[in-house]
C-alpha positions as CSV (number, residue, x, y, z in Angstrom):
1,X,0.0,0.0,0.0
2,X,1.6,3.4,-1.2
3,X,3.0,4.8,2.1
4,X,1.1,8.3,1.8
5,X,-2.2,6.9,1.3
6,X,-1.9,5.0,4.0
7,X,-0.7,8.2,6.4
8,X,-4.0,10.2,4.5
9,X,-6.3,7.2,6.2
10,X,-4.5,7.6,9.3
11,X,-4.6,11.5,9.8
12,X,-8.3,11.4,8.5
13,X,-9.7,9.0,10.8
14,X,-7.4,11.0,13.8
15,X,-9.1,13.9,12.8
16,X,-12.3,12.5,13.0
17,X,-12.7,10.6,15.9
18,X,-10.7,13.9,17.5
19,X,-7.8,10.9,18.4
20,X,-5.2,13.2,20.1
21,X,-3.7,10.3,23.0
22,X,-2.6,6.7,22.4
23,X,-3.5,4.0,23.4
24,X,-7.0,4.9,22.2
25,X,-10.8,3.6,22.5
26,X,-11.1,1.4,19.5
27,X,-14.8,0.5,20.1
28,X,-15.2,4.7,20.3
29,X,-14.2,5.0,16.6
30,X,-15.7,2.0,15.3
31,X,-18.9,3.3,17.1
32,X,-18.1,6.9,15.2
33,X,-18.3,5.0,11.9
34,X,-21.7,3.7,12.8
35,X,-20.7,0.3,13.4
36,X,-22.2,-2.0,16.0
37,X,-19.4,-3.8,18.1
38,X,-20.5,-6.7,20.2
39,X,-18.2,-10.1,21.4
40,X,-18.4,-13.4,19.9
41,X,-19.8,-14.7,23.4
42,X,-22.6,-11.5,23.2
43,X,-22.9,-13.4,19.2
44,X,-23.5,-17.3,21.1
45,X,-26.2,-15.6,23.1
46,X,-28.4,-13.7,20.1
47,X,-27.8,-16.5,17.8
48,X,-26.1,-19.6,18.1
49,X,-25.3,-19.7,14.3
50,X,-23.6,-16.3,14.1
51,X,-21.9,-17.3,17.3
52,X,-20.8,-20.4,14.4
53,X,-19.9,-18.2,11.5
54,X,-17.9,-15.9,13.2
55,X,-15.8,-18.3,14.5
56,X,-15.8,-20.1,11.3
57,X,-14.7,-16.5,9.0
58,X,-12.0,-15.8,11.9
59,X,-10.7,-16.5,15.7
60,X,-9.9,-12.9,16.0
61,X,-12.7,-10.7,14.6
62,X,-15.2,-10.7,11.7
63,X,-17.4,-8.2,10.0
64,X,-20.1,-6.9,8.0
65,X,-19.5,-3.7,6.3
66,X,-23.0,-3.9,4.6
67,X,-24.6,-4.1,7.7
68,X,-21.8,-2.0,9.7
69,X,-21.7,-4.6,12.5
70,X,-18.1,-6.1,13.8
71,X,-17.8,-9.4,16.6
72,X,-14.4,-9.9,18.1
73,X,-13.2,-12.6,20.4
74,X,-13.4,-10.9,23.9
75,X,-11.1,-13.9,25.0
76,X,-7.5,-12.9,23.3
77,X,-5.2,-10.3,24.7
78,X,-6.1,-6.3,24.7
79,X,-3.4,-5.9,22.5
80,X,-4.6,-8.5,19.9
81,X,-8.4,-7.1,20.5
82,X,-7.5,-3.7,19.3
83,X,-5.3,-4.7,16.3
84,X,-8.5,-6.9,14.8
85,X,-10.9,-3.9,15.6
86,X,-9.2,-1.7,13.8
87,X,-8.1,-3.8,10.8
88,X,-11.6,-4.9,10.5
89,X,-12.2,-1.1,10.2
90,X,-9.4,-1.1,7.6
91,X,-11.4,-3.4,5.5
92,X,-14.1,-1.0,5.3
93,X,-12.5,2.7,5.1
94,X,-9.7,1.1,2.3
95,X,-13.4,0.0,0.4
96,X,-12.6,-3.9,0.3
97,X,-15.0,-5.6,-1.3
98,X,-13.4,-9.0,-1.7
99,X,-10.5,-11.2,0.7
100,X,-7.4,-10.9,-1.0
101,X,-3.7,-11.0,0.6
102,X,-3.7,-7.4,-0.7
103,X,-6.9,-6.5,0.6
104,X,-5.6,-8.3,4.2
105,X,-1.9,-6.9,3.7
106,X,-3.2,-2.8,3.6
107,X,-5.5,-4.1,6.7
108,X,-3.0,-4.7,9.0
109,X,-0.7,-2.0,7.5
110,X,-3.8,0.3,8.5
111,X,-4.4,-1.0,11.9
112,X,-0.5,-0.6,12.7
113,X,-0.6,2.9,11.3
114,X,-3.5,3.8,13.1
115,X,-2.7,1.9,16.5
116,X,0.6,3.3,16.2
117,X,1.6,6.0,13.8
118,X,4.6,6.4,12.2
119,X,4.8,10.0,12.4
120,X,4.4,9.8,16.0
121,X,7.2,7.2,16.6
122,X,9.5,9.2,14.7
123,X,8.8,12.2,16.9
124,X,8.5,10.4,20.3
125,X,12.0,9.3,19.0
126,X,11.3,5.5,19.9
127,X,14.0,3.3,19.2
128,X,12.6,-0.2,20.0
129,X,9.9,-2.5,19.5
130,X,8.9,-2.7,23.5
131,X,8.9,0.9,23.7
132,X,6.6,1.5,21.0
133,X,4.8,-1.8,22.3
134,X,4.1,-0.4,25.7
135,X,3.7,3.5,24.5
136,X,0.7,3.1,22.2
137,X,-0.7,-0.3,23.4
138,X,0.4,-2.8,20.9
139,X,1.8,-6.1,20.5
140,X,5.4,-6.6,20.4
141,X,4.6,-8.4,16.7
142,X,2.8,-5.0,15.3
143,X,5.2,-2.9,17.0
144,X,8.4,-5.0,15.5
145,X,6.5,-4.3,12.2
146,X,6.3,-0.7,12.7
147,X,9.9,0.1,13.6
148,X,10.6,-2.4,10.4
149,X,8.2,-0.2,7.9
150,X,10.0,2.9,9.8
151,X,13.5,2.2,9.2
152,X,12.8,1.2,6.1
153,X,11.6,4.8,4.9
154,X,14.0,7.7,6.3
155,X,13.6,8.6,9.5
156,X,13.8,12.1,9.1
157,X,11.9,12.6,6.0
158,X,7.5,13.1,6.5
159,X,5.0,12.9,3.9
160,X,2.5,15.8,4.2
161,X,-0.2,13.6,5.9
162,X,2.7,12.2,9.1
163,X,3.1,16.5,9.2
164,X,-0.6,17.3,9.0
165,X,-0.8,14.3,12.0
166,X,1.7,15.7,14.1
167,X,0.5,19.4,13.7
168,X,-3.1,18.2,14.9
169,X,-1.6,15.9,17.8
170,X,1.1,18.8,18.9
171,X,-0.6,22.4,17.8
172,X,1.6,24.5,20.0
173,X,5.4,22.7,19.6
174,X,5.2,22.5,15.6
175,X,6.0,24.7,12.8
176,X,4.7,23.9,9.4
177,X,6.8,25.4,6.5
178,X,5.1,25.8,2.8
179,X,6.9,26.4,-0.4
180,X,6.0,29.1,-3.1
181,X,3.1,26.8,-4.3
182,X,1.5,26.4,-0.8
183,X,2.6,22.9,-0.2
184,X,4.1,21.7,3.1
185,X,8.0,21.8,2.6
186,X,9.0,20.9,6.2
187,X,7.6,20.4,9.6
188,X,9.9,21.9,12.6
189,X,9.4,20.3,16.4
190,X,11.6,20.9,19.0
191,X,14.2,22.6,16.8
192,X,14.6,19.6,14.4
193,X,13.1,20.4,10.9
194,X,11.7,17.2,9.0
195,X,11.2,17.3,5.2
196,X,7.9,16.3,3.6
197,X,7.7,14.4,0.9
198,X,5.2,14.8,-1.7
């Protein structure tokens, strides 16, 4: 998934939900997207066949972007809970129609982001996987795949969405620089400058 749509997702749905502290209330911004959130175990009570099907499409989480309804399996770890919630909201803000390993790949690539941005990482100048694991609420698996996707693009360069993120998550300690043509150049915090890309 091209890196900057990705960061567009991320600093939309921050904006949106007014997301401004990690870890955040992943039922909240499913609930802001109108979808109805209940367990698997809340699932075997209503109906013992969707209680069936949803463990049958997945152990983690399943949903219905038709009917705007996601069940998750209460049972896993917190950390697990809120990666599935908010891939399953992946699925439908990335308009997936149809499974595919794409369609799963950009999924988890959103929840990450979202869970854990990479804007923010860079900022908070987090250097490890159990760091950004125990900062934002993650697993040490997504938070390993974060730092990965980080190093891999430079750590000092932002796209305009990460700088559009960290103005709206840090209004009074960042600078936003345009060029001639009114497009975000640079993004200054703390008296280091990071370029923009794009």
């Amino acid at each position: 998934m091209d890196p900057e749509k990705l960061h567009q997702k991320v600093w939309e749905v921050c904006t949106e939900c007014g997301i401004k502290d990690f870890p955040f209330d992943c039922i909240a911004v499913l609930k802001h997207y109108e979808f109805k959130v209940f367990t698997y175990e809340q699932a075997r009570y209503l109906r013992p066949e969707l209680y069936a099907l949803c463990r049958d499409m997945s152990d983690d989480a399943f949903s219905d972007k038709i009917l705007k309804v996601v069940f998750y399996n209460d049972k896993l770890c917190i950390q697990r809970i809120r990666f599935s919630l908010m891939h399953e909201l992946g699925h439908f803000l990335l308009g997936h129609e149809t499974e595919s390993r794409e369609n799963e790949s950009e999924a988890d690539a959103f929840a990450a982001n979202l869970l854990a941005p990479e804007a923010l990482i860079k900022y908070q100048n987090f250097h490890s996987a159990p760091s950004v694991s125990s900062y934002f609420g993650i697993s040490i698996a997504a938070a390993n795949h974060i730092m990965m996707r980080t190093r891999y693009r430079s750590f000092w360069s932002t796209d305009k969405y990460e700088a559009k993120l960290l103005a709206y998550l840090y209004p009074n300690s960042s600078t936003i620089h345009f060029g001639e043509d009114g497009i975000v150049t640079s993004v200054k915090f703390d008296n280091i400058y990071y370029l923009v890309n794009g």
